[in-house]
N, C-alpha and C positions, 0 to 999 in steps of 0.2 A: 486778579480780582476784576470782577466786573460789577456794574452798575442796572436793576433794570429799567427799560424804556420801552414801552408797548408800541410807539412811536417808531423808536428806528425800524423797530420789528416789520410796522404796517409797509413803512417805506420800500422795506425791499421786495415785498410779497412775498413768493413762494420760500421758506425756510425749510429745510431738510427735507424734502417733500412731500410736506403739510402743506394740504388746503387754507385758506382763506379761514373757511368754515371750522376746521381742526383746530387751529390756533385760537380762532376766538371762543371755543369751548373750552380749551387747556386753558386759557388767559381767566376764563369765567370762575374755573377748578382752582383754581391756584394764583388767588390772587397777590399780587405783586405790588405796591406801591411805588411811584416811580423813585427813583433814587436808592431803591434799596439793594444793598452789597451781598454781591455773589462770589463767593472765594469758592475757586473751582480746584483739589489736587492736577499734579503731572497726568492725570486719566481721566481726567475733565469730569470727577465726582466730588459734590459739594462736601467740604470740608464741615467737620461737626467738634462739637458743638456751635461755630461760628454762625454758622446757615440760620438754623434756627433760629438763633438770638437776633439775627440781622433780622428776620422776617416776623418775628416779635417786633420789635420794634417797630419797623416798618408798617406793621398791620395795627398797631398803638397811635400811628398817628404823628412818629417822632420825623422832623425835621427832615430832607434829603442831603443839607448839608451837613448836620449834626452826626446822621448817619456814618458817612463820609469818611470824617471827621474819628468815628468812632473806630470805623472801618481798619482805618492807616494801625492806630494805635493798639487794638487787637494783633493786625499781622505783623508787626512790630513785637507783641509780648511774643505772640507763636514763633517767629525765629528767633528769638534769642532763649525763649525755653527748650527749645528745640538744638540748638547747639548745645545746651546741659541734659542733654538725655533725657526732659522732662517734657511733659505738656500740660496743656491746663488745670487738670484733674490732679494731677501728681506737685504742682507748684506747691513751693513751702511760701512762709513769709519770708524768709530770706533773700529766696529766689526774686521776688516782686520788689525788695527794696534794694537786690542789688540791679535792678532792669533800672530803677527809678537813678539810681547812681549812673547808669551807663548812658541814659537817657539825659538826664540833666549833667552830666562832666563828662563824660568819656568818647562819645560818640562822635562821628564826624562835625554832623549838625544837631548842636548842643538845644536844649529849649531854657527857657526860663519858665519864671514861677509859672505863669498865668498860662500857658501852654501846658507846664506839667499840670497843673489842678485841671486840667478838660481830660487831659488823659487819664487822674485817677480818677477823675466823674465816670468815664465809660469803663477802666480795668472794675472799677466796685461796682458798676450796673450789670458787667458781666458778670462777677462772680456773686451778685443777687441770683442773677438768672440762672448761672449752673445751680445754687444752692436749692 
């Protein structure tokens, strides 16, 4: 997962070798808000429906840490739907309240209530957003 930042970008200059110029057309094209969560697969292609949703967001105007925040807790439901042969689309309710179980008891680092309610603010904003 990464984060964007037009910033570190400027800092290094030349990137994959892109112009100056090049970059701040693409930056113009496709804009980015800072903070917003980039989940890249093992083949460095953005991860969907996640991407989107991040850049939804992001383009709404939502917080960089909320984002963040949102971010963790998405790729959190995706591995562990993803060890049940499922993914977003395919999720039952089952599946979401037994994540909420693994999440709140089971897990290394357990959350309490008020951590689990920010998490199901963003798993229900996602599945706004698939819907």
């Amino acid at each position: 997962m990464f984060f964007a930042d037009q910033r570190r970008v400027w800092k290094v200059g030349a990137v994959a070798g892109r112009s100056y110029a090049e970059l701040s057309e693409l930056f113009a094209q496709r804009r980015l808000p800072r903070g917003t969560p980039i989940l890249l697969d093992d083949r460095m292609r953005p991860v969907e429906p996640l991407t989107s949703w991040f850049r939804a967001m992001g383009l709404a105007g939502r917080d960089a840490k909320t984002m963040r925040a949102y971010a963790y807790t998405a790729l959190m439901l995706l591995n562990f739907l993803t060890t049940r042969g499922r993914d977003f689309a395919s999720a039952s309710e089952a599946d979401l309240l037994e994540f909420r179980l693994w999440r709140r008891e089971q897990t290394k680092e357990t959350v309490g209530q008020a951590a689990w309610d920010r998490d199901a603010a963003a798993l229900g904003q996602l599945y706004d957003f698939l819907a």
